[in-house]
C-alpha positions as CSV (number, residue, x, y, z in Angstrom):
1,X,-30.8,2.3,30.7
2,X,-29.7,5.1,28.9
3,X,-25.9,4.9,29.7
4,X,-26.3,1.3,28.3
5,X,-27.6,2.7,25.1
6,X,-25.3,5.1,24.8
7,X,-23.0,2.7,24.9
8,X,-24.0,0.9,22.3
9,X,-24.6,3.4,20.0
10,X,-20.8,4.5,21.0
11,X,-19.9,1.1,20.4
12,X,-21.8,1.0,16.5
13,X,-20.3,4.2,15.7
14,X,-16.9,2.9,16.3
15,X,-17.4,0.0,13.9
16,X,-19.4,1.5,11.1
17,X,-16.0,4.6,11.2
18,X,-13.6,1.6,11.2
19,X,-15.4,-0.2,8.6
20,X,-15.2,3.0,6.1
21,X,-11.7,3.2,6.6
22,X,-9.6,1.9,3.7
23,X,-7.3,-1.3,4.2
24,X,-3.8,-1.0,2.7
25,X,-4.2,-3.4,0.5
26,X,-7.3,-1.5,-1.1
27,X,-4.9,2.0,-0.8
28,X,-2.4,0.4,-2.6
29,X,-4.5,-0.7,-6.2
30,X,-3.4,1.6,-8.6
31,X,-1.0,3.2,-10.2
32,X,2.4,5.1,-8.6
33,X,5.5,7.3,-9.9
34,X,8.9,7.3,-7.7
35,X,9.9,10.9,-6.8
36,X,13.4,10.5,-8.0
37,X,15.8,11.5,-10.9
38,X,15.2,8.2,-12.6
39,X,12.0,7.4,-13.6
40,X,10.2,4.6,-11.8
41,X,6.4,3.6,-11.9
42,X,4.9,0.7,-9.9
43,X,1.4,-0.5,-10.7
44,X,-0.5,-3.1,-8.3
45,X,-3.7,-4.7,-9.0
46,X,-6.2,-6.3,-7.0
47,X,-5.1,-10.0,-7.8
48,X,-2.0,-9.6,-6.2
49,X,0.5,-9.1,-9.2
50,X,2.4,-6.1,-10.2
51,X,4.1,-4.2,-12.6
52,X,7.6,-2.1,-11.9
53,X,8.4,0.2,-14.9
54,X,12.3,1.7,-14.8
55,X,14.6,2.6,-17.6
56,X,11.8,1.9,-20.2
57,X,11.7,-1.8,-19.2
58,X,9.0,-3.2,-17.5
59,X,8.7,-6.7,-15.4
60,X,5.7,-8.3,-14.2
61,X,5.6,-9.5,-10.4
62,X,4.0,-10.8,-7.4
63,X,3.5,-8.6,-4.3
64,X,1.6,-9.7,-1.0
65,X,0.7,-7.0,2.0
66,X,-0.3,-6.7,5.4
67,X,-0.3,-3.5,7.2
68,X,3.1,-2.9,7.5
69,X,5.2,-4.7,5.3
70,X,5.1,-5.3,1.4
71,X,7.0,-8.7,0.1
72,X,7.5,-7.9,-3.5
73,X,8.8,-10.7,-6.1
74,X,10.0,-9.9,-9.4
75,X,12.4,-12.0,-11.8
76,X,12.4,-14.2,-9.0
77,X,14.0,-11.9,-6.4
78,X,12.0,-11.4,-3.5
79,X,12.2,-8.2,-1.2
80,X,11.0,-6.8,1.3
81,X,9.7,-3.1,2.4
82,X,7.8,-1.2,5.6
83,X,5.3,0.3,4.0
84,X,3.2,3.7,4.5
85,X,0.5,4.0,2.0
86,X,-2.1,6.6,1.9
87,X,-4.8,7.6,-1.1
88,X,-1.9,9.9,-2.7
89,X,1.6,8.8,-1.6
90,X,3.4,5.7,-0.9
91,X,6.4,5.4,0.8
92,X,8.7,2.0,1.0
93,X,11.4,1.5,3.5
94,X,13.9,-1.2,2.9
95,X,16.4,-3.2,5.6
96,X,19.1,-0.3,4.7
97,X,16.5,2.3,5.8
98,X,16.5,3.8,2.1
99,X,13.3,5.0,1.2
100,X,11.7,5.1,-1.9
101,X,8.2,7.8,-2.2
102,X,5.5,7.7,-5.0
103,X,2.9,10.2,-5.9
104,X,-0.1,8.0,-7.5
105,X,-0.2,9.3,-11.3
């Protein structure tokens, strides 16, 4: 009896820590600064559209993610990216294996 309930309480614990974890997609929300010479900002929202920032221009766009990949549409390009997001950086990896890091701002 008590191996069974240890089991389940083993088994509860598991769930509620996996449950407090945050999803990429709720990591993502927010807004994000490129560590590069040129500046670059990217701001997501919860709705699923976005906002890329460069040269002082800014373009609204789509993005859709899943745990590992972002598919990102703006001007009617759509790309591509493996991405690692955690509560302070993000990092995008294209085809070309050229990544691209933000700090959140």
């Amino acid at each position: 009896m008590k191996v069974k309930l240890s089991l389940v309480v083993a088994g509860c614990l598991a769930l509620f820590l996996s449950a407090c974890t945050p999803s990429p997609q709720s990591l993502i929300i927010g807004k994000w600064e490129a560590e590069s010479a040129v500046k670059v900002t990217a701001e997501f929202y919860k709705d699923g559209t976005a906002k890329l920032t460069m040269f002082g221009q800014t373009v609204q766009g789509t993005y859709k993610l899943d745990d590992s990949e972002l598919e990102w549409t703006v001007n009617d390009r759509t790309t591509k990216s493996k991405v690692n997001v955690t509560e302070t950086e993000l990092e995008l990896t294209d085809d070309a294996n050229r990544t691209i890091k933000y700090k959140r701002k």
